[in-house]
N, C-alpha and C positions, 0 to 999 in steps of 0.2 A: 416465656419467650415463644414467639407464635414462628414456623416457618412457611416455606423459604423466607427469608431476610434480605433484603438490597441496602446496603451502605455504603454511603461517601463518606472516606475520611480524606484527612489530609497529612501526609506523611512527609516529618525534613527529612532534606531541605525544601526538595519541590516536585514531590511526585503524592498525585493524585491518585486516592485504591480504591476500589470501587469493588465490594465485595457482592457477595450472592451466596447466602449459607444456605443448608441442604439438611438433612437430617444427621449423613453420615460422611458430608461431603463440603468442600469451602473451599469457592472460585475464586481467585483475588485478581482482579485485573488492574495492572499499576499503570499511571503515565508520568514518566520523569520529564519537566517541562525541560529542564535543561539538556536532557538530550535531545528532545522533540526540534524540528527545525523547520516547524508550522507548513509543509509540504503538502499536506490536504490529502496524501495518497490514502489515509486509511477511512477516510468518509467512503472512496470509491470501495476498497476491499473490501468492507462489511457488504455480508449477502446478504445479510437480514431485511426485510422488505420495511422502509420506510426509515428517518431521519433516525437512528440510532447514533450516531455521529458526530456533531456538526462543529462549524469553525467556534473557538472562545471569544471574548471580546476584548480581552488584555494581555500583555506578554505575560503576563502570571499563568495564563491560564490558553495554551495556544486552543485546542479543543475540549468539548465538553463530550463527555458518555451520555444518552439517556438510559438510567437504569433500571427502569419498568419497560425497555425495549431489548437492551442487551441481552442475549443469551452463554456470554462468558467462552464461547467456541474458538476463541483467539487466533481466530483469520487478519482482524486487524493488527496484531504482534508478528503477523509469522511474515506479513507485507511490509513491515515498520523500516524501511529504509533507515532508521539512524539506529535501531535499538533503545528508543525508547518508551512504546510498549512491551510487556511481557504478562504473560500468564500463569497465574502458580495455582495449582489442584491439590489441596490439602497440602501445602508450606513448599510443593515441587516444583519448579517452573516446567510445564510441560503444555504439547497442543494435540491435544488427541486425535484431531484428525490428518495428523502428521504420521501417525501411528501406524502398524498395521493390527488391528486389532479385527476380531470375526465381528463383532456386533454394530463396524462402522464400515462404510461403504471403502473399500481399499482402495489408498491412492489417490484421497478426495486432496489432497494437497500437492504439485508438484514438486518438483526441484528444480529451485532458482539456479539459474545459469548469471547470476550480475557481472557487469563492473566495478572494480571499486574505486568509487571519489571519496575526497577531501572536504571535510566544510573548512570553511574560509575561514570561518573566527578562532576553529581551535584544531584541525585538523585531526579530528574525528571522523572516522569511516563512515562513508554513505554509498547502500549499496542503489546501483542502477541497476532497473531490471526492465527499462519501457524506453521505449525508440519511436521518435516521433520528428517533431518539428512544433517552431511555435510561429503564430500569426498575428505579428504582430505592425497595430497601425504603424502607418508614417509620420502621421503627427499624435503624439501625448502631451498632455500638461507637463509642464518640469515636473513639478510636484509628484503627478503619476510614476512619471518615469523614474527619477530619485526613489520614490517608494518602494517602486519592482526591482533596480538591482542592489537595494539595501535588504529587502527581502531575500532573497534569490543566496541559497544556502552553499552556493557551491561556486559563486561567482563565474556564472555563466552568461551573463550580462554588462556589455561597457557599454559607455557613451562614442559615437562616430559624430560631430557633427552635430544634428539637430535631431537623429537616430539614434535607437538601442540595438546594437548589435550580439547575433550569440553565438558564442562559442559551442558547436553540437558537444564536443569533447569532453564538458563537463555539465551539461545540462541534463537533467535525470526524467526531464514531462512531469513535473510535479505542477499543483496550484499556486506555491509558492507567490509569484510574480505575477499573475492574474486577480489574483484574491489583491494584492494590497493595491494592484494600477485598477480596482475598481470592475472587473471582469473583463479590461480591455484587451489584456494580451490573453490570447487563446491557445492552451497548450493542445495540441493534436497526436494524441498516440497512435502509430501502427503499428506495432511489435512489442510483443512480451517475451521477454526473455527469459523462457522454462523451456524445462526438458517435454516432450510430448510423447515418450516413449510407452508411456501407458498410457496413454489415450488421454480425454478432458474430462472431467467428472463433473454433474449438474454441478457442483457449489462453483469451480474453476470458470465453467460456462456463462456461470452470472457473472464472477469479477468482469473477466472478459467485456462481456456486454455492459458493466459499469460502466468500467475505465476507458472505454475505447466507442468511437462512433459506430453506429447502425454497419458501412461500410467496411470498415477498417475491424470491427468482432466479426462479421460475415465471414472475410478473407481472413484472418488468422485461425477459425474453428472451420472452416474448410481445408486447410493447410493440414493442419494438426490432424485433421482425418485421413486425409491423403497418405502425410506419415506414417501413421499407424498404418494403413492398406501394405503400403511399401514393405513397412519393415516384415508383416505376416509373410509375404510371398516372397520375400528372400530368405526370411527363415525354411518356407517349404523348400526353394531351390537348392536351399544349402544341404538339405537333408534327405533328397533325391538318391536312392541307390545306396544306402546305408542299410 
């Protein structure tokens, strides 16, 4: 047996593992289609530079891993709004750079501040952690539009009319409803909702700049600086004459 090693298997009912053996070490990264709710969020969260990612072609199979790109860091898990990515490091589910560990940069993961929604089919937690808006034409195909709110995991989309209406309340800015109306309807994120109290870490920087337009990363990682500014110099204030 030669290493490292990268394996697809296929594990019932319907989660997809995709390992990466090591000498003294074995990544397993699972994807349960049935919890998956084809949301497209974790093509954005992967930092890894280039298509490691991407949509599947059948409900068997919402996404594919590429496993000669993957590096098993389970940034895509730790964004997985339904819980159905997860990470296990020799049989543990764990995400190291959730960690505080000396030998990784500290804090390279924040803490999610979400909402929790409902999917619609089975009422399953889905966390929302992005605030936006979505742009969507006036006129769709039926078809299209049929597509996007049978898509659309949380039933955040009805019919008005000859229009698709949405409900902000239960819409998370996922791809969801873009991906199946054909790239028609445009989700637009401006806010991530994480803690910023330790500041952004390169890896959070990229998500950022994934997920979110030129504009809309600019003003949240100027934000999130500012914050931190703040919080320092009310820390000194507080500690003034002590």
């Amino acid at each position: 047996m030669v290493l490292p090693q990268r394996i697809k298997e296929f594990k019932s009912p319907s989660t997809h593992v995709y390992k990466f053996k090591l000498l003294n070490q074995e990544r397993v990264l699972e994807h349960n289609n049935e919890k998956c709710v084809g949301c497209g969020l974790c093509i954005h969260a992967c930092p890894i530079t280039g298509k490691v990612i991407s949509w599947g072609t059948t409900h068997e199979e919402y996404i594919v891993i590429d496993l000669v790109k993957c590096v098993h860091c389970g940034v895509c898990a730790y964004f997985c709004p339904s819980g159905a990515l997860k990470l296990f490091i020799n049989g543990e589910e764990r995400i190291e750079l959730k960690e505080n560990v000396e030998q990784l940069e500290r804090h390279s993961l924040p803490d999610l501040e979400p909402v929790m929604l409902g999917r619609t089919t089975t009422g399953a937690p889905i966390l929302k952690y992005l605030q936006g808006t979505l742009k969507i034409p006036d006129k769709l195909e039926p078809s299209e539009s049929m597509n996007a709110m049978k898509a659309c995991p949380t039933g955040a989309l009805s019919q008005a009319g000859n229009r698709i209406v949405l409900d902000e309340n239960k819409c998370f800015y996922c791809d969801a409803c873009s991906h199946a109306a054909g790239g028609k309807i445009v989700p637009i994120r401006t806010r991530l909702l994480i803690d910023f109290k330790d500041g952004v870490s390169p890896i959070v920087t990229r998500i950022i700049e994934r997920m979110m337009d030129e504009q809309a990363a600019s003003r949240i990682l100027k934000g999130a600086s500012g914050y931190k500014a703040r919080e320092k110099t009310k820390l000194l204030i507080d500690h003034l004459g002590e």
